[in-house]
mmCIF file of the N, C-alpha and C atoms, coordinates in Angstrom:
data_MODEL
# 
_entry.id   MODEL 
# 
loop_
_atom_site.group_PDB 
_atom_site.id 
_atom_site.type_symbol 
_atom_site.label_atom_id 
_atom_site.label_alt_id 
_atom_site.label_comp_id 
_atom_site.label_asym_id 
_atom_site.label_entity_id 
_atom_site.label_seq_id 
_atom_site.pdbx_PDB_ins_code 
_atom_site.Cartn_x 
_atom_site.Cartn_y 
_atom_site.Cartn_z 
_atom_site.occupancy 
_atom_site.B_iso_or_equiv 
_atom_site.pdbx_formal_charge 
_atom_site.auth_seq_id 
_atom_site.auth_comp_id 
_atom_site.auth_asym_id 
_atom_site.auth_atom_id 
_atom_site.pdbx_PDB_model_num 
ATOM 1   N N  . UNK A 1 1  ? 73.774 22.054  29.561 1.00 0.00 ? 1  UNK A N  1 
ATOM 2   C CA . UNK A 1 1  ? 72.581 21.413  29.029 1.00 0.00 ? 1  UNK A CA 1 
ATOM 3   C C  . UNK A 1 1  ? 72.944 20.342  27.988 1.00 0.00 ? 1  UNK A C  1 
ATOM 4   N N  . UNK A 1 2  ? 73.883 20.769  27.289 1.00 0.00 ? 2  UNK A N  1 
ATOM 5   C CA . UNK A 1 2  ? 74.438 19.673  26.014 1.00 0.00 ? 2  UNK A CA 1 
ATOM 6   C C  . UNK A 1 2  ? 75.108 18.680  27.001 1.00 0.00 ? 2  UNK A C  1 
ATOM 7   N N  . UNK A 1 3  ? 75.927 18.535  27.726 1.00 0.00 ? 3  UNK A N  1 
ATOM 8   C CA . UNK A 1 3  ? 76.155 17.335  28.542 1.00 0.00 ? 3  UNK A CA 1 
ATOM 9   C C  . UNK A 1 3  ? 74.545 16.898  29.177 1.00 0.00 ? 3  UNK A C  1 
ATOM 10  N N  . UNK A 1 4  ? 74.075 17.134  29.457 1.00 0.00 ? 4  UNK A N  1 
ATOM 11  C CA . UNK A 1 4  ? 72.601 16.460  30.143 1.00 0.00 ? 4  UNK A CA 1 
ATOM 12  C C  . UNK A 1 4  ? 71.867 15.329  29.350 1.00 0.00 ? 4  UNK A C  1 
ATOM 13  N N  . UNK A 1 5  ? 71.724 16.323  28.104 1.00 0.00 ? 5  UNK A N  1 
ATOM 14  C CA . UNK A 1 5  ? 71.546 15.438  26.638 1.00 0.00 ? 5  UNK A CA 1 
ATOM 15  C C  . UNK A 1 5  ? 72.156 14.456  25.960 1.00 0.00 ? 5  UNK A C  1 
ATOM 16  N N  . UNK A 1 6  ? 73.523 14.589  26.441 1.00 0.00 ? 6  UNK A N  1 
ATOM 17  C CA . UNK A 1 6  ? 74.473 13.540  25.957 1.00 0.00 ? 6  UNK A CA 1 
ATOM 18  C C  . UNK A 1 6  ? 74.602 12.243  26.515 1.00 0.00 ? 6  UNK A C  1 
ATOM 19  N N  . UNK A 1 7  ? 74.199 12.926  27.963 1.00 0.00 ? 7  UNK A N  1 
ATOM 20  C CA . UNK A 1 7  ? 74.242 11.586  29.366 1.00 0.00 ? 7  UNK A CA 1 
ATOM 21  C C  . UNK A 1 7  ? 73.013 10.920  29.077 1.00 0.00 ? 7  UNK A C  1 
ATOM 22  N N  . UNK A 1 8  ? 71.917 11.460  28.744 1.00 0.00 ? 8  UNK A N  1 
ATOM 23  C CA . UNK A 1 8  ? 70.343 10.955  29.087 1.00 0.00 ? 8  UNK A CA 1 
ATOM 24  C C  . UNK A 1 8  ? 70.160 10.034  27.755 1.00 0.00 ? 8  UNK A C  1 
ATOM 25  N N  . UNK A 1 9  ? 70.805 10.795  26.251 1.00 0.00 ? 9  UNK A N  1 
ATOM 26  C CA . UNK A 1 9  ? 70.717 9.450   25.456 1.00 0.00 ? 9  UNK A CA 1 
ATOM 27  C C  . UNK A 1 9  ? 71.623 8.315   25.021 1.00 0.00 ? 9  UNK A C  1 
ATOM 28  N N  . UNK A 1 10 ? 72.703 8.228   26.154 1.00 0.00 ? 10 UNK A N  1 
ATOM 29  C CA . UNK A 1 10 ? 73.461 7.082   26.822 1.00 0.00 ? 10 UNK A CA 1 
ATOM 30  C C  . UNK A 1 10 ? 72.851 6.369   27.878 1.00 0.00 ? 10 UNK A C  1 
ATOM 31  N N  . UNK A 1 11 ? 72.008 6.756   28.784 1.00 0.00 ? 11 UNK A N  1 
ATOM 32  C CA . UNK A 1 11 ? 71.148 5.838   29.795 1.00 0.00 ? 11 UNK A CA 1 
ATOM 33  C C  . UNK A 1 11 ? 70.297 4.602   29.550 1.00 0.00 ? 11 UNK A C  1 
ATOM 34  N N  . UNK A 1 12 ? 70.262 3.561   29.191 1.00 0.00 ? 12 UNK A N  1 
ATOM 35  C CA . UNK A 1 12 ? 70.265 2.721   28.890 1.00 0.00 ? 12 UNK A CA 1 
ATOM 36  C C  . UNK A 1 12 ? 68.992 1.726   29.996 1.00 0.00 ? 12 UNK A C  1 
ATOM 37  N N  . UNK A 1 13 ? 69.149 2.214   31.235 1.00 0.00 ? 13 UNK A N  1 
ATOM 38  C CA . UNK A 1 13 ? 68.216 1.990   32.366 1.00 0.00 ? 13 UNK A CA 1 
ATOM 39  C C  . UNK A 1 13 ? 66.706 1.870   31.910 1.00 0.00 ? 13 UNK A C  1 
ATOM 40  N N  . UNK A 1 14 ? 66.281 2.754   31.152 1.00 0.00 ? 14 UNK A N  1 
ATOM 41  C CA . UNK A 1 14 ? 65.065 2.396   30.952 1.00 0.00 ? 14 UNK A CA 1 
ATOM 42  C C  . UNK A 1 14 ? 64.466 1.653   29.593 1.00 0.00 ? 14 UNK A C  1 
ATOM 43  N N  . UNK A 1 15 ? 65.307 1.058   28.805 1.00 0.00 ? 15 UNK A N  1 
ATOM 44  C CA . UNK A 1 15 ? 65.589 0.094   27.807 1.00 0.00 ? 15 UNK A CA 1 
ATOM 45  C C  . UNK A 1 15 ? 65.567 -1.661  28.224 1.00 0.00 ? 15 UNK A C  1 
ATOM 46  N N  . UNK A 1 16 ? 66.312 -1.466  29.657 1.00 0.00 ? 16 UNK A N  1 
ATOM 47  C CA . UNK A 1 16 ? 66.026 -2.832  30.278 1.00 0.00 ? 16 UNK A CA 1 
ATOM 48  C C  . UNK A 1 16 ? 64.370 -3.406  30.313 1.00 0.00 ? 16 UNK A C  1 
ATOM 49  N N  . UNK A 1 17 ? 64.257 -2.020  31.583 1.00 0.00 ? 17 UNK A N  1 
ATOM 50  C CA . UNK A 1 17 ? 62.578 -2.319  32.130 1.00 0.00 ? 17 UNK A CA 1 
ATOM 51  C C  . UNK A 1 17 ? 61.555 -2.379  30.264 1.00 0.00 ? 17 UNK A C  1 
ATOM 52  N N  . UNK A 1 18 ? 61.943 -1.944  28.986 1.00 0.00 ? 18 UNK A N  1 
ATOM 53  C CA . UNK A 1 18 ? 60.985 -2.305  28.207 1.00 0.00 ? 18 UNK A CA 1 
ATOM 54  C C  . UNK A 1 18 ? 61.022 -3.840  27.834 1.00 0.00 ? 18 UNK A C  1 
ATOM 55  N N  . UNK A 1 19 ? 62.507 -3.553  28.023 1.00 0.00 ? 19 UNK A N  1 
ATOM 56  C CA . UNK A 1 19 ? 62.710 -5.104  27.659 1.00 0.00 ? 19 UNK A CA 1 
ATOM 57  C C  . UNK A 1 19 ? 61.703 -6.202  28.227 1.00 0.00 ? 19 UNK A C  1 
ATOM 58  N N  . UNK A 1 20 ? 61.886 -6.324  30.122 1.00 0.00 ? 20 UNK A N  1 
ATOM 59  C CA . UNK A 1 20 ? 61.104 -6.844  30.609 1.00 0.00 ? 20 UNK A CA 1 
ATOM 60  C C  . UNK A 1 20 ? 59.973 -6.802  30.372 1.00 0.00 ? 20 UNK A C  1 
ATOM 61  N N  . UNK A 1 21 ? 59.300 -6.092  30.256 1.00 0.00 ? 21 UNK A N  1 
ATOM 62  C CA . UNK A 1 21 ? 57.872 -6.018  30.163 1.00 0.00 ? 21 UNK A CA 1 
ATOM 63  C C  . UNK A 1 21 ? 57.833 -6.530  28.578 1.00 0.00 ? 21 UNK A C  1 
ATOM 64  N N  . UNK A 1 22 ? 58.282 -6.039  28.038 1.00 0.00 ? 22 UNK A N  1 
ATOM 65  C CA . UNK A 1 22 ? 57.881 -6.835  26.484 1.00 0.00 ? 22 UNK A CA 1 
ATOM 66  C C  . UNK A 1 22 ? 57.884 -8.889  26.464 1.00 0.00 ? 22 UNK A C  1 
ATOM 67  N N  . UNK A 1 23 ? 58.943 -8.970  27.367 1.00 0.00 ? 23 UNK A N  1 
ATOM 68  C CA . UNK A 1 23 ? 59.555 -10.378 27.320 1.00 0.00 ? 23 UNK A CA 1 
ATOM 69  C C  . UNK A 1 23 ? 58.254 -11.010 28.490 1.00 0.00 ? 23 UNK A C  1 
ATOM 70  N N  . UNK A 1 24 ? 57.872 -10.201 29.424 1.00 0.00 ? 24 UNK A N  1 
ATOM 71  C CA . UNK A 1 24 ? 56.640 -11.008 30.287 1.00 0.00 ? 24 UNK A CA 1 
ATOM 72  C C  . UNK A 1 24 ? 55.332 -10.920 29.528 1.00 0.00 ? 24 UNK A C  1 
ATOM 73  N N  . UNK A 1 25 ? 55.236 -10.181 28.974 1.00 0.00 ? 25 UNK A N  1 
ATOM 74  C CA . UNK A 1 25 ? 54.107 -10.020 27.734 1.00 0.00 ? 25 UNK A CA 1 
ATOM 75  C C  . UNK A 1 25 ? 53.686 -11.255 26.966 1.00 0.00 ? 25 UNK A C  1 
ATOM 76  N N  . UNK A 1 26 ? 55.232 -11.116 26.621 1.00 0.00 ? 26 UNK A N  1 
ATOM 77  C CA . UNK A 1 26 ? 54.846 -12.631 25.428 1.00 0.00 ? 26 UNK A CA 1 
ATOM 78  C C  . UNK A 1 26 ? 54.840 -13.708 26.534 1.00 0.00 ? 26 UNK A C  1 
ATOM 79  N N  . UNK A 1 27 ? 55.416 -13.585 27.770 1.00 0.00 ? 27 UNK A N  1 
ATOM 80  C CA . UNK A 1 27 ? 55.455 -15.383 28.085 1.00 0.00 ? 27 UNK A CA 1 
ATOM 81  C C  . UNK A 1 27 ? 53.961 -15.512 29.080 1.00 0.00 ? 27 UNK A C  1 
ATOM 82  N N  . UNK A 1 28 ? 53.002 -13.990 28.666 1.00 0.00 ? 28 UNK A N  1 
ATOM 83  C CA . UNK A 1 28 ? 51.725 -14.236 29.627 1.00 0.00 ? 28 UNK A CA 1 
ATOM 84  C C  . UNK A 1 28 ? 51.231 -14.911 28.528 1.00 0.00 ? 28 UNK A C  1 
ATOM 85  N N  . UNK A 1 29 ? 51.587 -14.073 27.219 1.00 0.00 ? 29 UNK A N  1 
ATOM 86  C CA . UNK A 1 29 ? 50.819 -14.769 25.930 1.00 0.00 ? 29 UNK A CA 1 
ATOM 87  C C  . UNK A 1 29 ? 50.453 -15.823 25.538 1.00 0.00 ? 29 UNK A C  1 
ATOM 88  N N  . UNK A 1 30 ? 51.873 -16.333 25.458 1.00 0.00 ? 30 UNK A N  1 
ATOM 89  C CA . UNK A 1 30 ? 52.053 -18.078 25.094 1.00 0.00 ? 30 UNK A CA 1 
ATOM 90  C C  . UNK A 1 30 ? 51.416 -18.873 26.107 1.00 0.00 ? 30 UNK A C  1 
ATOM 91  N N  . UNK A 1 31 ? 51.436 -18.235 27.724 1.00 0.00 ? 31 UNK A N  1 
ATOM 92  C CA . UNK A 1 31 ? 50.614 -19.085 28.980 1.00 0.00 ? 31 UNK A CA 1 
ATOM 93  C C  . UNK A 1 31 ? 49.342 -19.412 28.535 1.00 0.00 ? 31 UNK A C  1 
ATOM 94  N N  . UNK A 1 32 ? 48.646 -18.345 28.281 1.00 0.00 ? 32 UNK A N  1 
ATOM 95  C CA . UNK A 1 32 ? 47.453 -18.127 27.456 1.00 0.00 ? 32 UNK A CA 1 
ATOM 96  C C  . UNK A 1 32 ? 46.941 -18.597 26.227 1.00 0.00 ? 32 UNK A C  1 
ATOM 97  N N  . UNK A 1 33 ? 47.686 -18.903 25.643 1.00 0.00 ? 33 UNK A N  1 
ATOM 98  C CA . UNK A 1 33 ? 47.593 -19.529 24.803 1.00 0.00 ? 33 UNK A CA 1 
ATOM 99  C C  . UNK A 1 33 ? 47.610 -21.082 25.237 1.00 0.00 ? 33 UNK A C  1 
ATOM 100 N N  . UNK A 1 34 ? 48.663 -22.061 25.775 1.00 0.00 ? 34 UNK A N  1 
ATOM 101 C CA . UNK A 1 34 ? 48.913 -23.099 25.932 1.00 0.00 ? 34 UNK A CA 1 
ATOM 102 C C  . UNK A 1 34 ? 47.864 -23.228 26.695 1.00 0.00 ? 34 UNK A C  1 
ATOM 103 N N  . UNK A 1 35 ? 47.150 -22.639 27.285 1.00 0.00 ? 35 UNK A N  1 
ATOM 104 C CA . UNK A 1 35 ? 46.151 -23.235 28.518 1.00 0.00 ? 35 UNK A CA 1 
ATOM 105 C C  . UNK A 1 35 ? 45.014 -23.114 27.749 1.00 0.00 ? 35 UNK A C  1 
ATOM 106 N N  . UNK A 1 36 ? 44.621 -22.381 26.610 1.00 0.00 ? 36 UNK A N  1 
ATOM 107 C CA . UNK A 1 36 ? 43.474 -22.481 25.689 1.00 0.00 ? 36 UNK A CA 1 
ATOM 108 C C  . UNK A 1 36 ? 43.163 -23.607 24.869 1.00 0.00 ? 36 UNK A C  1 
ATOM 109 N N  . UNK A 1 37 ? 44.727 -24.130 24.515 1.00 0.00 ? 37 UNK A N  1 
ATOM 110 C CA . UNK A 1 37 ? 44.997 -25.081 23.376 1.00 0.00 ? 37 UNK A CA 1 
ATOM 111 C C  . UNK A 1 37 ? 44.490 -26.440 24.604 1.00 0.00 ? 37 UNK A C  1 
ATOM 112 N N  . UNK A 1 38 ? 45.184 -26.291 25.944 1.00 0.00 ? 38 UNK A N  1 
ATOM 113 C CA . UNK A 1 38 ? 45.272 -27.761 26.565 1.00 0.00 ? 38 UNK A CA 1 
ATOM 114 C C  . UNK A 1 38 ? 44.021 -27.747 27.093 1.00 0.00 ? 38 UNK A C  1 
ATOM 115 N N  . UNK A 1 39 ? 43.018 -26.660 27.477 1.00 0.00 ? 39 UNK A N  1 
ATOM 116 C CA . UNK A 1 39 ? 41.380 -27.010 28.241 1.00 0.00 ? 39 UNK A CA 1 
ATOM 117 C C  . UNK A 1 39 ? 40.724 -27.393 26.568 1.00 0.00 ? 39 UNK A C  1 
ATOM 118 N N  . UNK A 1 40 ? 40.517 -26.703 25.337 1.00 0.00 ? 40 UNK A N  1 
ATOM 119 C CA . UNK A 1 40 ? 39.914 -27.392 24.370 1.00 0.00 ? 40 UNK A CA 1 
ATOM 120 C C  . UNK A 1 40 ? 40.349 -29.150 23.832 1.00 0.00 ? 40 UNK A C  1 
ATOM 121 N N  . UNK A 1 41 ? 41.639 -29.345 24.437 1.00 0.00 ? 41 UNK A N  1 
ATOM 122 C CA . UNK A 1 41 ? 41.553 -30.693 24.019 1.00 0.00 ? 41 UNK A CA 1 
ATOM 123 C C  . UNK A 1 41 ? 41.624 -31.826 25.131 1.00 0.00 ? 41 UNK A C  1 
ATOM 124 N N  . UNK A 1 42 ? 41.554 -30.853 26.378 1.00 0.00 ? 42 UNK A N  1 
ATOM 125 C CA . UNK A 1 42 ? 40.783 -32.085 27.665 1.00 0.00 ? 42 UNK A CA 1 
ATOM 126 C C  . UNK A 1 42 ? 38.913 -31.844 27.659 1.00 0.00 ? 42 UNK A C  1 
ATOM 127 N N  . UNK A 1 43 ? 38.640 -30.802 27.340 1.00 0.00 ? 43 UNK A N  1 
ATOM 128 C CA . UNK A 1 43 ? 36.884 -31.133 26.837 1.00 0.00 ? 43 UNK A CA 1 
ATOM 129 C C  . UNK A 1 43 ? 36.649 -32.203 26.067 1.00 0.00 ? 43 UNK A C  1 
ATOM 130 N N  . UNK A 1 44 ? 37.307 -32.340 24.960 1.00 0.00 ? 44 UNK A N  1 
ATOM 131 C CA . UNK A 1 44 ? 37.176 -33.517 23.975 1.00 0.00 ? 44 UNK A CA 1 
ATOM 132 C C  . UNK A 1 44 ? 37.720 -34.838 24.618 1.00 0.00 ? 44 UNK A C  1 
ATOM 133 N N  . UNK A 1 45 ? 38.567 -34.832 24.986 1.00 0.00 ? 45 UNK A N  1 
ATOM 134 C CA . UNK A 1 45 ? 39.025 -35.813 25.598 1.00 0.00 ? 45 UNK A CA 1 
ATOM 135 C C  . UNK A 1 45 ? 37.911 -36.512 26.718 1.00 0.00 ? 45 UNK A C  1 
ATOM 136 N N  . UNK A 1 46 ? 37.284 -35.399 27.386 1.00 0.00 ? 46 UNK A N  1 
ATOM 137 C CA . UNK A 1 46 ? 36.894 -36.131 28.624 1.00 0.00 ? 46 UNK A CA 1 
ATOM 138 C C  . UNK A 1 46 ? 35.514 -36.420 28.073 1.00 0.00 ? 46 UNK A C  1 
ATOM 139 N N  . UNK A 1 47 ? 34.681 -35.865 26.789 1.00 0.00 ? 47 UNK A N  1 
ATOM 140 C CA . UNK A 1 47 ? 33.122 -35.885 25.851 1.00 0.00 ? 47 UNK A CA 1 
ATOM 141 C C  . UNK A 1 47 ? 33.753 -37.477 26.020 1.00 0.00 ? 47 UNK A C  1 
ATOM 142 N N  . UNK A 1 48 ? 35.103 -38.009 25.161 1.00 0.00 ? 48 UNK A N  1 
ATOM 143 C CA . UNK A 1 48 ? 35.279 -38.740 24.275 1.00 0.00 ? 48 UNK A CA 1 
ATOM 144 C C  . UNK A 1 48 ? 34.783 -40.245 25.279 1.00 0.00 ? 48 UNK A C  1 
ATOM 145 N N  . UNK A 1 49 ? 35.954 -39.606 26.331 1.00 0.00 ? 49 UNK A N  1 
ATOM 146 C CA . UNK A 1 49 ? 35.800 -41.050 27.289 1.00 0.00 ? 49 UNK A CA 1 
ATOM 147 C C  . UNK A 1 49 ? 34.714 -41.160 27.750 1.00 0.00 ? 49 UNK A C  1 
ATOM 148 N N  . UNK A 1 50 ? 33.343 -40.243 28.162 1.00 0.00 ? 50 UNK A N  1 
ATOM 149 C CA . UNK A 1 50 ? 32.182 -40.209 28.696 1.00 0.00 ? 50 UNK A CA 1 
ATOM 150 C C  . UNK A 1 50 ? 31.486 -41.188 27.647 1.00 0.00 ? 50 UNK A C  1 
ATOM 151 N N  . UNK A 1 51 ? 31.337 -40.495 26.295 1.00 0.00 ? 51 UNK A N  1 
ATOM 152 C CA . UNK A 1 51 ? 30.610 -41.221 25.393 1.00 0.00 ? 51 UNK A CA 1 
ATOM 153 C C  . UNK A 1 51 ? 31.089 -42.719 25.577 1.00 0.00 ? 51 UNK A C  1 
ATOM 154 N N  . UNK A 1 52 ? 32.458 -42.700 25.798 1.00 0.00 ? 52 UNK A N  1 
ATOM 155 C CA . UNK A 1 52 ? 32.867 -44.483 25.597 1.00 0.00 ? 52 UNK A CA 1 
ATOM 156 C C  . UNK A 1 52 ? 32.575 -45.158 26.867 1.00 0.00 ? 52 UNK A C  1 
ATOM 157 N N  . UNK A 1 53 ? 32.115 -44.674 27.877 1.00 0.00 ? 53 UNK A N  1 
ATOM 158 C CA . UNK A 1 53 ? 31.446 -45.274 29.842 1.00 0.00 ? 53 UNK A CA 1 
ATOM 159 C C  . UNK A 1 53 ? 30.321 -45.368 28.998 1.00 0.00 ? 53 UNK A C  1 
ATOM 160 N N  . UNK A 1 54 ? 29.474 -44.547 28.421 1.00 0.00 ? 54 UNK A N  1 
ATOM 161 C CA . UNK A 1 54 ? 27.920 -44.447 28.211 1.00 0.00 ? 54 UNK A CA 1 
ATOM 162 C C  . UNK A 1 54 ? 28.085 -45.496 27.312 1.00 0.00 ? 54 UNK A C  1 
ATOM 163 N N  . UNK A 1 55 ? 28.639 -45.970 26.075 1.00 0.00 ? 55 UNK A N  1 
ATOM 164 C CA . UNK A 1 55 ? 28.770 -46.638 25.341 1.00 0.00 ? 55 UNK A CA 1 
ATOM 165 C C  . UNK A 1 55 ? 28.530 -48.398 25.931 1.00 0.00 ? 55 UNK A C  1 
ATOM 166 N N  . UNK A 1 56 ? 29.451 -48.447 27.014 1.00 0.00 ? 56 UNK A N  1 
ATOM 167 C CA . UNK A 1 56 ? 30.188 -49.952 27.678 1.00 0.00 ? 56 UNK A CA 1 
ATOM 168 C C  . UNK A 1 56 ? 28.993 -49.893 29.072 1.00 0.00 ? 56 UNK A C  1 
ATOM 169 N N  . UNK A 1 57 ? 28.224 -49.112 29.558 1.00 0.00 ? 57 UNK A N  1 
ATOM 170 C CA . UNK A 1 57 ? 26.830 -49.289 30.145 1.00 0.00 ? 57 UNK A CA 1 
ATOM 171 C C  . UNK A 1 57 ? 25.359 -49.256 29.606 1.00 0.00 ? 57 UNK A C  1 
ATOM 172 N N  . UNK A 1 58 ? 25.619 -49.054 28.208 1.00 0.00 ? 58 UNK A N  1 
ATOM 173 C CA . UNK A 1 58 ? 24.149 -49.745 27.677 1.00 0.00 ? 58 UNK A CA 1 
ATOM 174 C C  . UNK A 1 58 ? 24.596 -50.711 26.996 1.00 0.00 ? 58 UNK A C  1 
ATOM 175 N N  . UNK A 1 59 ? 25.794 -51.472 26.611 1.00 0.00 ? 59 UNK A N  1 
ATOM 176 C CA . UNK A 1 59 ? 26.188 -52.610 26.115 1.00 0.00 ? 59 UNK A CA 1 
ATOM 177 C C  . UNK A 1 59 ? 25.745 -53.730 27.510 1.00 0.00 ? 59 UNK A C  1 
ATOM 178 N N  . UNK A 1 60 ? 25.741 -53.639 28.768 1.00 0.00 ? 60 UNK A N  1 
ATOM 179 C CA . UNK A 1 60 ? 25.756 -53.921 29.921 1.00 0.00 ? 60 UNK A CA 1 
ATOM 180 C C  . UNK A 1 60 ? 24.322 -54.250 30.665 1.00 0.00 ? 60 UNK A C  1 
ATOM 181 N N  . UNK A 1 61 ? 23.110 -53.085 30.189 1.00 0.00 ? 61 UNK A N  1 
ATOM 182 C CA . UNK A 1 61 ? 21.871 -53.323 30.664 1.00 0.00 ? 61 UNK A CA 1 
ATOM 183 C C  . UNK A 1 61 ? 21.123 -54.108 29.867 1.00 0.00 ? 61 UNK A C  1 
ATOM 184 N N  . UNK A 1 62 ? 21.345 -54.241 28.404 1.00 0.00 ? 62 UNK A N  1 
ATOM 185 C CA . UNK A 1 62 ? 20.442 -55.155 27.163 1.00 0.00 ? 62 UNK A CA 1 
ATOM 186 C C  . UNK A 1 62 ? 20.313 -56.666 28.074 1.00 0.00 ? 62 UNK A C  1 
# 
């Protein structure tokens, strides 16, 4: 039994798989993140250029 114990907290096998999962965690995170950061500043972006078409077509009908 003391060898069983000795082997099992030398196994190392299931230290990898936390690894992974910790390391896909964060890179769902940061995905998630970067795609929050880049749709809030193509909304603005695309308000911005709308307002500036709406802007350069009532400069156009006067």
């Amino acid at each position: 039994m003391l060898k069983f114990l000795k082997t099992f907290r030398k196994d190392e096998d299931g230290a990898v798989t936390v690894d992974w999962v910790v390391l896909t965690a964060a890179v769902v995170g940061l995905a998630i993140a970067a795609y929050s950061t880049i749709e809030t500043s193509s909304k603005g972006l695309i308000q911005a250029a709308g307002n500036a078409v709406s802007a350069e077509n009532d400069g156009f009908s006067k």
